[in-house]
N, C-alpha and C positions, 0 to 999 in steps of 0.2 A: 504494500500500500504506500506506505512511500517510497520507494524508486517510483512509483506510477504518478502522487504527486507532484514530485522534483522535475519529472521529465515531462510533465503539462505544466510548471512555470516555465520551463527553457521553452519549449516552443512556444506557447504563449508570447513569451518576450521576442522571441525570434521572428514569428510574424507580426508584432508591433514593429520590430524595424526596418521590417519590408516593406509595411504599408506608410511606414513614415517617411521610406527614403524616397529620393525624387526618380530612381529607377522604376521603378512601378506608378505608372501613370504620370510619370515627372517631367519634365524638360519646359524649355523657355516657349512663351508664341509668340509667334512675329508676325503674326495677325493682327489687322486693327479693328477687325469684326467685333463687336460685345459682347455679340450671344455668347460666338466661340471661348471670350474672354470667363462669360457668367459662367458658364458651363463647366470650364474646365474648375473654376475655385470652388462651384458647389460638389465637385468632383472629390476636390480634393480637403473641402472642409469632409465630407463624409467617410475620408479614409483617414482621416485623422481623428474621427469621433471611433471609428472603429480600430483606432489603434491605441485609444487612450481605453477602450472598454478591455481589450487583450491586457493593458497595461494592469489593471485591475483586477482581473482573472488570473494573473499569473502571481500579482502580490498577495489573492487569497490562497491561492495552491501553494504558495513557498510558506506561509502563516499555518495552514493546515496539515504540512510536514513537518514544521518546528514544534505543532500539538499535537499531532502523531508521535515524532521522535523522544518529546518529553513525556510520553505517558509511562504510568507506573507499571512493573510486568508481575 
């Protein structure tokens, strides 16, 4: 049960940093469209809402292995 913990905060973390980094769905435009403009921020406000929720998931699996690990046997 905890090795299964520990190894759903690392991923968890792990795909927070995918979804936060600019390689997934990232780069510049050089567009002077708006839509294109609106589009791509609401893009990317939503992978950052979904990378701070990962962020949170994985700080309760690392919390719920440290009360695993400290339980009495």
């Amino acid at each position: 049960m905890l090795n299964v913990l520990i190894w759903a905060g690392v991923i968890l973390l792990a795909i927070a940093v995918i979804l936060s980094s600019s390689w997934f769905g990232g780069g510049y435009i050089r567009s002077e469209d708006e839509a294109v403009i609106e589009a791509r921020q609401l893009q990317k406000k939503q992978r950052m809402t979904w990378a701070l929720r990962c962020i949170g998931l994985s700080v309760l699996a690392f919390m719920l292995a440290l009360i695993v690990y400290n339980l009495p046997l």
